[in-house]
C-alpha positions in Angstrom: -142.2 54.8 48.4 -139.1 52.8 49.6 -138.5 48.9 49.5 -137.4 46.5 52.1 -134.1 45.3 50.8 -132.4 42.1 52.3 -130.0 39.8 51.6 -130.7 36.4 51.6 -127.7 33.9 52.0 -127.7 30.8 49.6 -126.7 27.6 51.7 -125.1 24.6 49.6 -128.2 22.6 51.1 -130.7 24.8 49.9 -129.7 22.9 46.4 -132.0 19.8 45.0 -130.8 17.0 42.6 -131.4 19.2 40.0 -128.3 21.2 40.9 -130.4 24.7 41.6 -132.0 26.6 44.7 -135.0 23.6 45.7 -138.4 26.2 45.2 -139.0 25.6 48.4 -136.0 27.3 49.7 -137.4 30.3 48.1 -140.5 30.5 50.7 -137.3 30.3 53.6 -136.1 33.7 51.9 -139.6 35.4 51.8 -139.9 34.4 55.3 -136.3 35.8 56.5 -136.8 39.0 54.4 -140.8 39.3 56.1 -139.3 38.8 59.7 -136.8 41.3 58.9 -138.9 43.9 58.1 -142.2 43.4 60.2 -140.1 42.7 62.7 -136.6 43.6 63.4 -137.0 46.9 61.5 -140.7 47.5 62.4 -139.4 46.8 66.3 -137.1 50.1 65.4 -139.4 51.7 64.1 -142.3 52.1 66.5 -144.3 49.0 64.8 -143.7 46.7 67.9 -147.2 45.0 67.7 -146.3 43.2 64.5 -143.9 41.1 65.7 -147.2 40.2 68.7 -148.6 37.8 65.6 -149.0 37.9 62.4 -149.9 34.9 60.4 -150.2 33.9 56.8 -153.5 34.0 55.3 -152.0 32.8 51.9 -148.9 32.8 49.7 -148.3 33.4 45.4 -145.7 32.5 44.1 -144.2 32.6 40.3 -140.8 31.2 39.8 -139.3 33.2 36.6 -135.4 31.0 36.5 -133.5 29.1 38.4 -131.0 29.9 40.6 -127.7 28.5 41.4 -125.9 28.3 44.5 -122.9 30.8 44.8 -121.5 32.5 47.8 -122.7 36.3 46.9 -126.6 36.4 48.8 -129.2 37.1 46.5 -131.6 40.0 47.0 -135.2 39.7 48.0 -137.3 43.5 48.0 -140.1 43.3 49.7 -142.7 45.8 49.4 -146.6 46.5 50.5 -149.4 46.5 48.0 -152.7 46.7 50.0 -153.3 47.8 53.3 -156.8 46.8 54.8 -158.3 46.9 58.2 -157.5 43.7 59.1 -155.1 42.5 56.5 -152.2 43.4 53.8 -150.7 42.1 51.1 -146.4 41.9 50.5 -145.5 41.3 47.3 -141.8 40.6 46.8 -138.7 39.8 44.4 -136.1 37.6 44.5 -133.4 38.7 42.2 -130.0 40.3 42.0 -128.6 43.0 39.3 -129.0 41.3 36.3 -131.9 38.6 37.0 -135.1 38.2 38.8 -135.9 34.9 40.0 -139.1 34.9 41.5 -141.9 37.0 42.4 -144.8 36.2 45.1 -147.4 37.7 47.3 -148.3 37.1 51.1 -151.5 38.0 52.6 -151.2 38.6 56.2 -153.5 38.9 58.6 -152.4 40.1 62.1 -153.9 38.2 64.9 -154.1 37.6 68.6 -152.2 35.0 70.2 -153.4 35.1 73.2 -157.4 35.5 71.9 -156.8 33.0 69.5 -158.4 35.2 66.5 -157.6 37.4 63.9 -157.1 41.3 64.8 -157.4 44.7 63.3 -153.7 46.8 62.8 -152.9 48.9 64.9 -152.7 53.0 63.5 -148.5 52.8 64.4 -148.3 48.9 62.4 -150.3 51.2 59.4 -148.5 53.8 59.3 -145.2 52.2 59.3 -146.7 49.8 56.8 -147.7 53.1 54.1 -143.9 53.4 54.2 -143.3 50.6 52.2 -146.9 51.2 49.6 -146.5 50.4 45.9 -149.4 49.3 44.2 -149.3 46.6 42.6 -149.5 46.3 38.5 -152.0 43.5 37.7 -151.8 41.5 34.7 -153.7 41.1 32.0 -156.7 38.8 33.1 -155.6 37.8 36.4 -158.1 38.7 39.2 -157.0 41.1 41.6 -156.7 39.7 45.0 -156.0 41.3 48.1 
């Protein structure tokens, strides 16, 4: 199956004292690459109810080297590794051609905003969502979680 691809621009304030990308600016790319596949492709695609609310159940993330401002974007794949009733699970990578920076996993969990309560996808958010299926390779003695 395919991955999302997007390029994430580095901004000279996403730097800390240390002189590298703050980790925290790393959740800001996960969340510009998300919103621009849920929702500006999945809108395209026929997958307009994911952009009705979706929230974040709970984020992984594993920081593998830094990474330095420059002006080139760096490239964040994002890519679905379980699809439940009422959740899924996007792992992703931050890298470029010769590095990868960072891996994580989001669980999401679509839900109503106007019930106030979680929700179960719809069969158009799931099928555009099996585009994107890889499973994902656990580990050695890490639990797998959802």
């Amino acid at each position: 199956m395919a991955r999302h691809i997007y390029q994430a621009t580095l901004r000279w304030s996403d730097m800390d004292a240390y002189r590298h990308i703050n980790n925290v600016q790393y959740l800001r790319y996960l969340e510009e690459a998300r919103v621009d596949m849920m929702f500006t492709l999945g809108q395209r695609e026929g997958a307009k109810t994911l952009s009705d609310g979706v929230v974040i159940a709970r984020h992984e993330i594993d920081y593998k080297r830094p990474l330095v401002w420059r002006a080139e974007p760096v490239r964040v794949e994002t890519w679905v590794t379980h699809i439940g009733a009422a959740r899924f699970t996007l792992a992703y990578e931050i890298k470029d051609d010769e590095q990868v920076y960072a891996t994580a996993l989001s669980v999401l969990v679509p839900y109503s905003l106007d019930e106030q309560r979680p929700r179960r996808l719809t069969a158009e958010e799931r099928a555009y969502l099996e585009r994107f299926v890889e499973p994902r390779d656990e580990p050695e003695g890490r639990p797998v979680r959802p």
